[in-house]
C-alpha positions as CSV (number, residue, x, y, z in Angstrom):
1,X,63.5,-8.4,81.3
2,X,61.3,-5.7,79.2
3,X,59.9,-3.3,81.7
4,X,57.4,0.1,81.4
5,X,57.9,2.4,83.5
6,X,55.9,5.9,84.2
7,X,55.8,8.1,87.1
8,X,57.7,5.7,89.2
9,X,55.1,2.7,88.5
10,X,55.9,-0.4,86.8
11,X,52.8,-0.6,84.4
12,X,54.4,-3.8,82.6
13,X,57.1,-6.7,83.1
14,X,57.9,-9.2,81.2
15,X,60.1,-12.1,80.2
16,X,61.8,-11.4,76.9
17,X,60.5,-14.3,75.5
18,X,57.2,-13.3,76.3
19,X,57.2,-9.8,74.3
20,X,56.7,-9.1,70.7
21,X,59.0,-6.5,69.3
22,X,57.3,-4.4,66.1
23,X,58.9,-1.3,64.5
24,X,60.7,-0.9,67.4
25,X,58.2,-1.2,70.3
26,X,57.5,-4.0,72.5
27,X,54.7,-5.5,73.2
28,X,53.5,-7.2,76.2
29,X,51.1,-10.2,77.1
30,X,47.9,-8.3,78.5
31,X,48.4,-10.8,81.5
32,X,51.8,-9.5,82.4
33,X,50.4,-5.5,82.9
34,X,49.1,-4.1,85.5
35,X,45.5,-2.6,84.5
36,X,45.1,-1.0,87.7
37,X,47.7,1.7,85.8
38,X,45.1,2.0,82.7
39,X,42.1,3.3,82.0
40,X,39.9,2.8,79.0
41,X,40.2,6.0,76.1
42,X,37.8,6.7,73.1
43,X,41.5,7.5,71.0
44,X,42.1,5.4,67.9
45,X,44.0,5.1,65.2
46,X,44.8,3.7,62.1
47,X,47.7,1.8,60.7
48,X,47.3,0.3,57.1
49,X,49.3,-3.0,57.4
50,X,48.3,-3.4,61.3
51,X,44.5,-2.3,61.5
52,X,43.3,-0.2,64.3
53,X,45.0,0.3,67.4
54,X,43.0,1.0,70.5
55,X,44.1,2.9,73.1
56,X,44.6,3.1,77.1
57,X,45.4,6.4,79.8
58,X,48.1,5.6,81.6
59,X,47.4,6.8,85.2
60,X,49.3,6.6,88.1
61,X,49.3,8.2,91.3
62,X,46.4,10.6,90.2
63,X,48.5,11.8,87.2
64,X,47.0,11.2,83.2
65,X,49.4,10.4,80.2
66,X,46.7,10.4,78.0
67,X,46.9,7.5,74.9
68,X,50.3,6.2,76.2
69,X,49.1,2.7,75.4
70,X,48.1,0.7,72.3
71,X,46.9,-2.3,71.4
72,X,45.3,-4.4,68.7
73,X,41.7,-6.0,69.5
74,X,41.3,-6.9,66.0
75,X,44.2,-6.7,63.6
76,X,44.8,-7.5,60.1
77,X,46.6,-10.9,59.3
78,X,50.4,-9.4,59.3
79,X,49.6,-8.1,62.7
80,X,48.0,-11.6,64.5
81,X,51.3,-12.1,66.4
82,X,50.6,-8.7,68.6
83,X,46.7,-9.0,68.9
84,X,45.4,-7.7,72.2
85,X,49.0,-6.9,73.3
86,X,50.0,-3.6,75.1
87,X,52.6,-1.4,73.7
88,X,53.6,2.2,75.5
89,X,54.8,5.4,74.3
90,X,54.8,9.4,75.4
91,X,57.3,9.9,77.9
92,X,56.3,5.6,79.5
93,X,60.0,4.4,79.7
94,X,60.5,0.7,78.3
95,X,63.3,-1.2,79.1
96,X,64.6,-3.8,77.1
């Protein structure tokens, strides 16, 4: 069962048949993390066969991992099988 992990927390869980795996990174249903672990960032960036990734703060227990989630509110065609869903990186430990 896919998991994200950060400062103890589980920000994410998952069934594995409920996560998309891109490049290498999973992504999860925005129903199955927990939002009271993110917090809304002005980051973006730019991927040319995905679009523009959005991101989120990961915060937990007072502590900031700034942009350690992505998703895609709006991506290009290629990329329709991961819109909206939440992906983790910098030092946010997913589990497979």
């Amino acid at each position: 069962m896919p998991k994200a992990i950060w400062n103890g927390a589980v920000i994410a869980e998952a069934d594995s048949n409920e996560v998309e795996i891109v490049e290498h990174n999973i992504y999860f249903p925005p129903a199955r993390v927990n939002k009271d672990y993110l917090q809304a960032s002005q980051h973006t960036t730019l991927c040319p066969w995905k679009g523009v990734a959005s991101y989120y703060n990961v915060v937990v227990d007072g502590k900031v991992n700034a942009n350690a989630a992505w998703y895609y509110p709006a991506p290009k065609d290629a990329a329709n099988n991961i819109k909206d869903r939440i992906a983790f990186w910098h030092g946010v430990e997913v589990q497979h």
